[in-house]
Every structure is written in structure tokens, then in C-alpha cells.
C-alpha positions as CSV (number, residue, x, y, z in Angstrom):
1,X,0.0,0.0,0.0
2,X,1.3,3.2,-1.3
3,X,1.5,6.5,0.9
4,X,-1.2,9.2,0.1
5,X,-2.1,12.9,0.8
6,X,-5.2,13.5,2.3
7,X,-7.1,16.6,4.4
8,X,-9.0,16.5,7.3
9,X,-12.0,17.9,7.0
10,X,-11.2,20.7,9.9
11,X,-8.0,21.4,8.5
12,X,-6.5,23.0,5.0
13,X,-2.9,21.3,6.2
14,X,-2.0,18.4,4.2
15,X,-1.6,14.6,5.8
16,X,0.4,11.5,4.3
17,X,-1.3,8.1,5.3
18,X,-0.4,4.4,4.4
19,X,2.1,1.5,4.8
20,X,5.5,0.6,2.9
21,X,6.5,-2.5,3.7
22,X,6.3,-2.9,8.1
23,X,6.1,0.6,7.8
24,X,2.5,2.4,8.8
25,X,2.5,6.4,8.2
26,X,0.1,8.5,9.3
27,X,1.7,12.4,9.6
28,X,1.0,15.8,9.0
29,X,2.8,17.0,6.2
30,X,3.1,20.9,8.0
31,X,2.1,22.3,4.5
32,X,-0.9,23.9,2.3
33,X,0.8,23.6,-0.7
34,X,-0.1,19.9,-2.3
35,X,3.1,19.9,-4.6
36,X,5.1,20.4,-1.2
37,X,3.3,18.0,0.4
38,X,3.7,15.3,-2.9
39,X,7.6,16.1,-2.4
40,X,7.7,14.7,0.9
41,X,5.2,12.1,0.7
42,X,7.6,10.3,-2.5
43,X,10.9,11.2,-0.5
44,X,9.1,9.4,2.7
45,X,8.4,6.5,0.7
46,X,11.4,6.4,-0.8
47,X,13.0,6.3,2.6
48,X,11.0,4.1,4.3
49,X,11.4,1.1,0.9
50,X,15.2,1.9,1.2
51,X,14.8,1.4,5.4
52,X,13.3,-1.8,5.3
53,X,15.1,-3.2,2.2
54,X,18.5,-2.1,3.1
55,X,18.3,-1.4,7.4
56,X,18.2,1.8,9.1
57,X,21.7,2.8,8.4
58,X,20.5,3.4,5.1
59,X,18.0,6.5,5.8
60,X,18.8,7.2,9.5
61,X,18.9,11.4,9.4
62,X,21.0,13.5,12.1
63,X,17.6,14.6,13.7
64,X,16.5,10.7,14.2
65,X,19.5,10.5,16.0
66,X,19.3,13.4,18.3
67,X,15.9,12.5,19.5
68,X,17.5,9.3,20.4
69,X,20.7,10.9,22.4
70,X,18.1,13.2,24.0
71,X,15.7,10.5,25.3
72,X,18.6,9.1,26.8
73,X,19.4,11.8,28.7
74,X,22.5,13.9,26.5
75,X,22.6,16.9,27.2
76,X,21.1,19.8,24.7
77,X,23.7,22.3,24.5
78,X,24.3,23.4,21.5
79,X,22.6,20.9,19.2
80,X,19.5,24.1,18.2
81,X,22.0,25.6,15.3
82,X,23.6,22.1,14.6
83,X,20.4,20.6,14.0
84,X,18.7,23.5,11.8
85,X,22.1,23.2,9.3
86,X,22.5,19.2,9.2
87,X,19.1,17.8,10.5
88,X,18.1,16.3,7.3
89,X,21.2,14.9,6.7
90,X,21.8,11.0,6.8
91,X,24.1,10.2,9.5
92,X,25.8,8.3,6.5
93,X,26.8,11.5,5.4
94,X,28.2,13.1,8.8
95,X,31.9,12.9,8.3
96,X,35.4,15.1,8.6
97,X,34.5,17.8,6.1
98,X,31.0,18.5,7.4
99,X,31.9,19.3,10.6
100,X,34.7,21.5,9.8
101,X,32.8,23.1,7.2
102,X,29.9,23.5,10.1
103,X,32.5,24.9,12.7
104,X,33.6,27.5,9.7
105,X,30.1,28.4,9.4
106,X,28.4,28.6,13.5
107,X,32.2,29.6,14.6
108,X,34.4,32.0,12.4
109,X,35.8,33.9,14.4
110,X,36.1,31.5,17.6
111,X,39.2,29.8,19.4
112,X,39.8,26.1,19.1
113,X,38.0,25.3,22.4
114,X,35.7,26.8,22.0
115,X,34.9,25.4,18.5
116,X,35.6,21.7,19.8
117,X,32.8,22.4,22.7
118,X,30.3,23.8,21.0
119,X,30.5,21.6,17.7
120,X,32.8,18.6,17.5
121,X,31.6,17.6,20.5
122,X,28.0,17.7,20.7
123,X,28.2,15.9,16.8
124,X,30.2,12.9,18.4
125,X,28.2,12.4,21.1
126,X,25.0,12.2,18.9
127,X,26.5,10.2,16.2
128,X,27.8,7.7,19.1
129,X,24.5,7.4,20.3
130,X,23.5,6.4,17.0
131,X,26.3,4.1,16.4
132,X,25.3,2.4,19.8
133,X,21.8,2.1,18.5
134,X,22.7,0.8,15.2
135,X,21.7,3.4,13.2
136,X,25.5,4.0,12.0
137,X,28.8,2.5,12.2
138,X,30.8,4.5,14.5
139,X,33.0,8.0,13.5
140,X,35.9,9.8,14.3
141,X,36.3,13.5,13.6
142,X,40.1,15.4,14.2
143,X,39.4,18.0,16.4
144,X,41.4,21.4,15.7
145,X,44.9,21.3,17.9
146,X,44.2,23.7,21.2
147,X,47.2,26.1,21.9
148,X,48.7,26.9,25.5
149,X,47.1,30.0,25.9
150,X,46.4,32.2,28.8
151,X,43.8,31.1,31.4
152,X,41.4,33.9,31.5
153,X,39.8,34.9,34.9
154,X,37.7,37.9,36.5
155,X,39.3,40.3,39.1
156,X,37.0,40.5,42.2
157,X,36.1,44.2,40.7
158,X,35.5,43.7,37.1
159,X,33.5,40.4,39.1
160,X,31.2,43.3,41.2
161,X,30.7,45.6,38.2
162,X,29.3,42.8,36.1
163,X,27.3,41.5,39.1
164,X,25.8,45.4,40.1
165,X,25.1,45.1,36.3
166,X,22.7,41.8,36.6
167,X,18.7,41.5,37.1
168,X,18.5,39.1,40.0
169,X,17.1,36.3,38.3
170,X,20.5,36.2,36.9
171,X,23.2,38.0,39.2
172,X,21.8,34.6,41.6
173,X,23.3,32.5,38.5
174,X,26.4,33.9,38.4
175,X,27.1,34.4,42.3
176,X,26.6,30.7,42.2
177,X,29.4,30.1,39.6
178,X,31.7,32.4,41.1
179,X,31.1,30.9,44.6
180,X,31.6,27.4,43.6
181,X,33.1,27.0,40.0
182,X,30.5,24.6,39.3
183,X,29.9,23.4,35.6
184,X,27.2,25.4,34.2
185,X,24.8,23.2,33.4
186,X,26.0,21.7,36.6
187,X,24.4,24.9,38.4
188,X,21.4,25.0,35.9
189,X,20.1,21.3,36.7
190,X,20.7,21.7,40.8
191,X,17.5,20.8,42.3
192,X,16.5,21.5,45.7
193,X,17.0,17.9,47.5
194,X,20.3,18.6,46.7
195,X,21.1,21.4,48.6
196,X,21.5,21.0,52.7
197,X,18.6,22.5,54.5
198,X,21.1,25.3,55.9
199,X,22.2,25.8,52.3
200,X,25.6,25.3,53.2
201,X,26.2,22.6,50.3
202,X,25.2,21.5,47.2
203,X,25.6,17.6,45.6
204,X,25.7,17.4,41.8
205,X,25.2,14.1,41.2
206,X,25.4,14.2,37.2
207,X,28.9,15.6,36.3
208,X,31.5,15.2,33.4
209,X,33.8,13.5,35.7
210,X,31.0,10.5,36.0
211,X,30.9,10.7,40.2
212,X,29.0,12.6,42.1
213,X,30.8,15.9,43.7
214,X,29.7,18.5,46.8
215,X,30.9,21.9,46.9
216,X,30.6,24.9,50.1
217,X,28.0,27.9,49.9
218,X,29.7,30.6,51.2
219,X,27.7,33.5,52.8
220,X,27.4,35.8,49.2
221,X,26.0,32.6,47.4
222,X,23.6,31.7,50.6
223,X,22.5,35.2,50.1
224,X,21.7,35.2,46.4
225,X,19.9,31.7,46.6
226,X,16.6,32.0,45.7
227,X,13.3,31.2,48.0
228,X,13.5,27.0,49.0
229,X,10.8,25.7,47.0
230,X,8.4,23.7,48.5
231,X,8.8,20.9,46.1
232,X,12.4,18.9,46.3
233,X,12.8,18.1,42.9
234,X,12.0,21.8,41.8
235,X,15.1,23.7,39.8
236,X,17.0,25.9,42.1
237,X,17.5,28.9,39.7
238,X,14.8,29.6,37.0
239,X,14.7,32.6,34.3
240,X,13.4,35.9,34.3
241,X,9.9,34.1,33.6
242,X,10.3,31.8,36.4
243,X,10.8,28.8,34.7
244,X,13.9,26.3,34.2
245,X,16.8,27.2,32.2
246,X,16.8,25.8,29.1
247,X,20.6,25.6,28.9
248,X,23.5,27.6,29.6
249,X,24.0,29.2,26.2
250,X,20.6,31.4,27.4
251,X,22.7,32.9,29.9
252,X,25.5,33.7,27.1
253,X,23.5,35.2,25.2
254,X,22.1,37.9,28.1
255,X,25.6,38.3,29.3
256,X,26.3,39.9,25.9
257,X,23.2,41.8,25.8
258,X,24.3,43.1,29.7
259,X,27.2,44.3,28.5
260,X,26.5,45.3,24.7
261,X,23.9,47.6,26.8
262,X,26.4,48.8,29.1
263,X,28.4,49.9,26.8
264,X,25.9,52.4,25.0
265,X,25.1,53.3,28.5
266,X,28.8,54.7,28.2
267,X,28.5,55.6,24.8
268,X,25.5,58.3,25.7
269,X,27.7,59.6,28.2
270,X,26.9,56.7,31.8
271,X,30.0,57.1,34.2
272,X,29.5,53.6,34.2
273,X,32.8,51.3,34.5
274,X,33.5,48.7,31.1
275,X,32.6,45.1,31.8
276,X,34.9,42.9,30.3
277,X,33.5,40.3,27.8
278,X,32.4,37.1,30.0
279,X,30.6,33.9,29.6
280,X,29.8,31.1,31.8
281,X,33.1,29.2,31.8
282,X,34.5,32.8,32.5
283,X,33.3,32.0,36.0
284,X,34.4,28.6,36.7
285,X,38.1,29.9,35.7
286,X,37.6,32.9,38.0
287,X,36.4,30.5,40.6
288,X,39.3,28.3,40.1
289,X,41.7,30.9,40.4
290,X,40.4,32.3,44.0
291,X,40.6,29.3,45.5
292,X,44.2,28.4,44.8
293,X,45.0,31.9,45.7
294,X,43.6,31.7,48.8
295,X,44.0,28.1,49.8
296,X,47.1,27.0,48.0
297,X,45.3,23.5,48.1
298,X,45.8,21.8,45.0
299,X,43.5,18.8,46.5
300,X,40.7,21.3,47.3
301,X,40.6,22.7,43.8
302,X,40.2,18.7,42.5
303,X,38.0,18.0,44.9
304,X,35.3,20.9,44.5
305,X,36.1,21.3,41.0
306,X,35.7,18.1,39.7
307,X,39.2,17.8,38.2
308,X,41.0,14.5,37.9
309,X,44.6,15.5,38.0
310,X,46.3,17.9,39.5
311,X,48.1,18.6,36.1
312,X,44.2,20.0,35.0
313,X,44.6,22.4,37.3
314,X,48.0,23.8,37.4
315,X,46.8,26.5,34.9
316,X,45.4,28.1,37.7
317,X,48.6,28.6,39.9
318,X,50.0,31.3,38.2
319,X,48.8,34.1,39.8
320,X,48.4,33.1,42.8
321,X,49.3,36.0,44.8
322,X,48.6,37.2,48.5
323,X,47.4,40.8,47.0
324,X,45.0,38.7,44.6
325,X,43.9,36.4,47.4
326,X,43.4,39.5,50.1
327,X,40.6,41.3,47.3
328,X,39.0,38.2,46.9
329,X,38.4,37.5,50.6
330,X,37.9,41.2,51.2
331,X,35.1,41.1,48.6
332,X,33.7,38.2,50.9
333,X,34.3,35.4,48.8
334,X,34.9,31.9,51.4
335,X,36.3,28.7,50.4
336,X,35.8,25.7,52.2
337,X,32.8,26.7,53.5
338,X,34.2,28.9,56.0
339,X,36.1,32.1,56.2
340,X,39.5,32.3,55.1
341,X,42.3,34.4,57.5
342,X,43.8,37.2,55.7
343,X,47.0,37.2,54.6
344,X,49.3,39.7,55.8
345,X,49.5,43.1,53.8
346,X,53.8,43.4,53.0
347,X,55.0,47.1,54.3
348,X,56.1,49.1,52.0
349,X,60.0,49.3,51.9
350,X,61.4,52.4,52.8
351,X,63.8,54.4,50.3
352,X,67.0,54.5,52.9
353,X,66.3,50.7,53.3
354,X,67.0,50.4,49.5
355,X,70.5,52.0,49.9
């Protein structure tokens, strides 16, 4: 039995129904125009003979496979703008030139990382769903080579101007980051069974390391937190709208508009101070930073971090100095969960003592 177009009587939207092979259809075509609808209804049929002749690896498209990795549980970030470029395409035809063609495309002008984190790595871990499922045989992309670099990090005063800068709904996001150096989609999914009833820790339990970690609320993150919700499994932080973040690209993108804002604020003549350019890893680095500043504990940083070796974390040693670690506890900033001593202020050497 051959797929057809038909209407329903309610509705001018065209409808494919019928059966190719084990396959039963019945669908909405989403269009008014029949020679639109025709196209899809032969490229469906097509697809669905090819499917049960020759197997799903046959037909199996990119968006097939997403569905899949997001029903079991993979995590959304960044797949919208990979999906709306290579969603039709068969997973057959995901490869090494696609995805650096795509990176070219969504990431021009972007750093190596940031084009592995944002691309080459949400494509893998679809396409090794898939592979799992059987829907492909399994791929392997070169990712572009990362270079030493410098480990970017917030001062605790460029950290207050972009916090004075904030709505609450989101300066409570970022105090969280900056008080725990939590992954942000870490921070995004905490629910409230999995913070203490003082609210002087927090469990994530689903983390890129694969165990489950704890990390200290320090006072100015107890103070941001938001009203305890009367259900447990309710999201700790929600949006402007009050509901759930839908991932931590959202937050990206209003830190730019913050600060794009800001600066024509300035522009019109605000004595407003500059915020430097920041996003949500900006934060865990920042974090990261404090805390081996002030604690010199290479152990704590793995531990409430959620690093596995201590050579992850040596990037943030180099500035480790007592006039960096006495602003950030001045700016009440705690580690450990509890207050830091200070550490002594050098005296200024004299100019005879120079002689």
C-alpha cells in the first residue's frame, strides 16, 4: 500500500497516510501547498522502501538520532543551530568535512576550544548514540589542535561591576558560579534535594567527571539563593519568567546583551565602569583561580572542582598572589565553607632601606 495525501475535514494542512513494507504512516505533512506536500510524501516513501530493504543505516537522518541521544538523557547544549544546518542529513553523510565546514560556518571567528565544545563535540556524542543504536557505524572527527594560551579569569572588581550590572534572576546564577566554580549546566540542573537544608552545600550528582561531587555555599551565594521551594525536585534557579533554564547558552547570550547595553550606556555619556567580555566558563576559571589563591590547596581545587589530575589544574597557579587572594576574601568570597584568614599586607619598603 502506497502512501497518500489526504485533508481533514477541519484542517487546510495536508496529511500523508499508508504503509511501505512494516512501515504504517500517518503524519502531517506541515504544509498547504499539495506539490510540497507530494515532495515529501515520495521522498518518505522512498525512505521508508530503502529502510526496510537495506536497514536503518540506510536512511537514519542527524535529527533521528538526536531524539534518540536526548531521550537518553545527552545533554542539549548546542545541538539548536547544529540541528537547523544538518538535521536532514543522513548520519551516512556526517563525516570530517561536514563538521569542519559547520565549525567554519556557526564559529568563524572562535578559538579552538571553544569550537571543539560547541561543535565537534556535541556531533560525536549524537553520532555515538546512534552508532550504539545501530543506526550508523561508529566516527571519528580530528578536532582542531588547542594552543597553550592564557587562562582567562575575573578580578574580584571587574567580578562586582558585572554582578551590580545583573537582574537578580540572573546575578543569583552567576554568584553561584563564582562561589563554587560549578559546571554550568552543573548549576542550571541543581534541584532543591540537593542542597543542605542550611544551604551550606550543594551535591551534583550528574557531572563530566561521572561521580558525584559536593561543593561549600559561602555566605554571598547563601545570600543570592533564591526562595526554598516547597517541592524537592524543583530547579533551584529559574529565568526571568520563572521557569527552568533551558541551557546555559541562554545565559551567554544575556551576558552579551548586559554588557553590549552597558556599553551604550557609556557611549550616551553613563559614568559607568566597562565590563569585560564574559561567559559562563569565564566563571568557573575565576572560581578556580580564587581558590588556589587563597587556599594553595591543589586537593581542594580537584575535589570541589571536579578535576582528575592535578596537572588540569596547574593553569590556575600562576597568579596566585597574596594581593590577589586579600581582594578576593575582602570582597567576601569563602572557600571551604568557611572564612579564610587574611593574609598579611607586605609594608612598604622604605627608600633609605633600598641603599
Amino acid at each position: 500500500m502506497p502512501l497518500n495525501l489526504y485533508r481533514r475535514p477541519s484542517s487546510p494542512i495536508w496529511y500523508i497516510r499508508g504503509k511501505v513494507q512494516h512501515f504504517s504512516v500517518d503524519r502531517s505533512a506541515k504544509t498547504t501547498d499539495r506539490s510540497q506536500a507530494e515532495a515529501l510524501r515520495a521522498k518518505l516513501e522512498a525512505d521508508l522502501f530503502k529502510r526496510a530493504v537495506y536497514g536503518d543505516k540506510a536512511v537514519a537522518t542527524f535529527d533521528e538520532a538526536v531524539t534518540l541521544y536526548l531521550n537518553a538523557d545527552g545533554s542539549p547544549d548546542h545541538l539548536e543551530p547544529i540541528m537547523d544546518r544538518i538535521g536532514h542529513r543522513r548520519l551516512s553523510d556526517v563525516n570530517q568535512a561536514l563538521a569542519d565546514g559547520l565549525a567554519r560556518e556557526l564559529k568563524p571567528n572562535a578559538v579552538a576550544s571553544t569550537r571543539i565544545r560547541q561543535i565537534y563535540t556535541p556531533i560525536l556524542a549524537v553520532m555515538n548514540a546512534a552508532a550504539e543504536a545501530g543506526l550508523c557505524d561508529p566516527i571519528k572527527l580530528r578536532k582542531p589542535k588547542v594552543g597553550a594560551g592564557r587562562t582567562e579569569y575575573l578580578t574580584p572588581q571587574e567580578a562586582e561591576d558585572w554582578l551590580s550590572a545583573l537582574p537578580p534572576h540572573l546575578r543569583r546564577v552567576v554568584t553561584f558560579y563564582l562561589g563554587t566554580g560549578c559546571r554550568a549546566t552543573e548549576g542550571l540542573s541543581l534541584i532543591w534535594k540537593d542542597v543542605t537544608l542550611g544551604e551550606r552545600r550543594a551535591v551534583f550528582w550528574d557531572t563530566k567527571a561521572g561521580y558525584a561531587r559536593g561543593a561549600d555555599l559561602g555566605r554571598r551565594v547563601r545570600g543570592q539563593l533564591p526562595e526554598r521551594a516547597t517541592k524537592s525536585d524543583a530547579y533551584v534557579f529559574r529565568n526571568k519568567a520563572g521557569d527552568a533554564w533551558h541551557a546555559y547558552d541562554a545565559i551567554n547570550l544575556m551576558l552579551k546583551r548586559v554588557r553590549a547595553r552597558r556599553e551604550r550606556q557609556i557611549a550616551e555619556g553613563a559614568k559607568l565602569p566597562h565590563l569585560v567580555p564574559a561567559h559562563c566558563h569565564l566563571f568557573r576559571h575565576t572560581w578556580a583561580t580564587w581558590a588556589y589563591a587563597c587556599t594553595r590547596d591543589l586537593t581542594f581545587l580537584m575535589s570541589q572542582g571536579g578535576w582528575k589530575s592535578a596537572s588540569m589544574v596547574m593553569r590556575y597557579t600562576h597568579v596566585a598572589t597574596d594581593d590577589l587572594a586579600g581582594a578576593v576574601l575582602d570582597a567576601g568570597w569563602e572557600f571551604g565553607g568557611k572564612e579564610l584568614p587574611r593574609p598579611p599586607k607586605r609594608r612598604a619598603r622604605s627608600r633609605a632601606s633600598t641603599k
